[in-house]
KOLSEVEX-145724 format. One record per residue (C-alpha): z, x, y. Coordinates in nm, 2 decimals, padded with zeros to 4 digits, always signed. Layout:
<nodes>
+--------+--------+--------+
!     pz !     px !     py !
+--------+--------+--------+
!      Z !      X !      Y !
...
+--------+--------+--------+
</nodes>
This chain:
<nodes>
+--------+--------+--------+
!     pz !     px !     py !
+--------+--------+--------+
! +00.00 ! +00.00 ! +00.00 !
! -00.09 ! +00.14 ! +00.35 !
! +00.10 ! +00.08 ! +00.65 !
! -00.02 ! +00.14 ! +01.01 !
! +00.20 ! +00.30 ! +01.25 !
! +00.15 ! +00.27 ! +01.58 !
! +00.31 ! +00.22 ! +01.95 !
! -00.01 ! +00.01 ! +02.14 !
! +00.00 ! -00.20 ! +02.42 !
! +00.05 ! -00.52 ! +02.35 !
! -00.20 ! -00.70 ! +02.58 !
! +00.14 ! -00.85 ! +02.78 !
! +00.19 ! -00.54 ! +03.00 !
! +00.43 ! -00.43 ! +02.74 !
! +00.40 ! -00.18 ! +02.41 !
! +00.44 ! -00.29 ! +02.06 !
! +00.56 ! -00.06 ! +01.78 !
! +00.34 ! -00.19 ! +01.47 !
! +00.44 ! -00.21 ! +01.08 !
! +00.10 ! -00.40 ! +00.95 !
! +00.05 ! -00.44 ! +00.58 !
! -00.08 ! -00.80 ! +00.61 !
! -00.20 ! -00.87 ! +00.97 !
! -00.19 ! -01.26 ! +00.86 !
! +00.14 ! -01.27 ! +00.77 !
! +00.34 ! -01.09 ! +01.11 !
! +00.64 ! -01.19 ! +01.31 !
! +00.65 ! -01.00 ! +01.69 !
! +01.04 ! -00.96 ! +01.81 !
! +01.07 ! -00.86 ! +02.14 !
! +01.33 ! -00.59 ! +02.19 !
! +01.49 ! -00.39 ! +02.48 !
! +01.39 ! -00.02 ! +02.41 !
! +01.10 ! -00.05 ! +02.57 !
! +00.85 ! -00.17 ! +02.33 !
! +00.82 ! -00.48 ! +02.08 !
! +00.81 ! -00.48 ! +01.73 !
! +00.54 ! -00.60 ! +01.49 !
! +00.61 ! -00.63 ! +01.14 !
! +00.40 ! -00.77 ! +00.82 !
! +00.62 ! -01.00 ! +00.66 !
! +00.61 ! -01.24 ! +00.39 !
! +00.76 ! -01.51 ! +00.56 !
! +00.78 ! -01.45 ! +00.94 !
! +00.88 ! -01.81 ! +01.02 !
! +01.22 ! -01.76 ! +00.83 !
! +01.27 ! -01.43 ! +01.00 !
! +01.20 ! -01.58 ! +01.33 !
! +01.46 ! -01.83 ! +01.26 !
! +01.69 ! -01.63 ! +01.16 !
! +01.70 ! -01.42 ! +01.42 !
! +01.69 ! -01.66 ! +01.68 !
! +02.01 ! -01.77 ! +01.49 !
! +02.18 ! -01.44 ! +01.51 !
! +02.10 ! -01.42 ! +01.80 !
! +02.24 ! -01.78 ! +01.96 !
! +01.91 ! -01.89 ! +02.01 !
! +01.71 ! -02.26 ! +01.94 !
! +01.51 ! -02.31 ! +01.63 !
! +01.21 ! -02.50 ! +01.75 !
+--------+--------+--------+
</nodes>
């Protein structure tokens, strides 16, 4: 399995840090360090969620 690693920018005015095995299956999490994180994984809704639960936020 091959995994691209790479800081780009992220077409927002801000740079993304990519972890892409599957580019249809990604979930992007904004971060504070100064650039965003994009990861392939197998279900990036749950993550999503679950972060946004850690993290006090809503679950749309």
């Amino acid at each position: 399995m091959r995994c691209d690693l790479s800081i780009i920018p992220a077409g927002n005015g801000r740079k993304a840090q990519m972890y892409l095995t599957d580019q249809k299956s990604v979930v992007y999490i904004l971060t504070h360090r100064g650039y965003d994180l994009l990861m392939s994984i197998a279900d990036p809704e749950s993550v999503a969620a679950k972060i946004r639960r850690t993290l006090g936020g809503t679950n749309p």
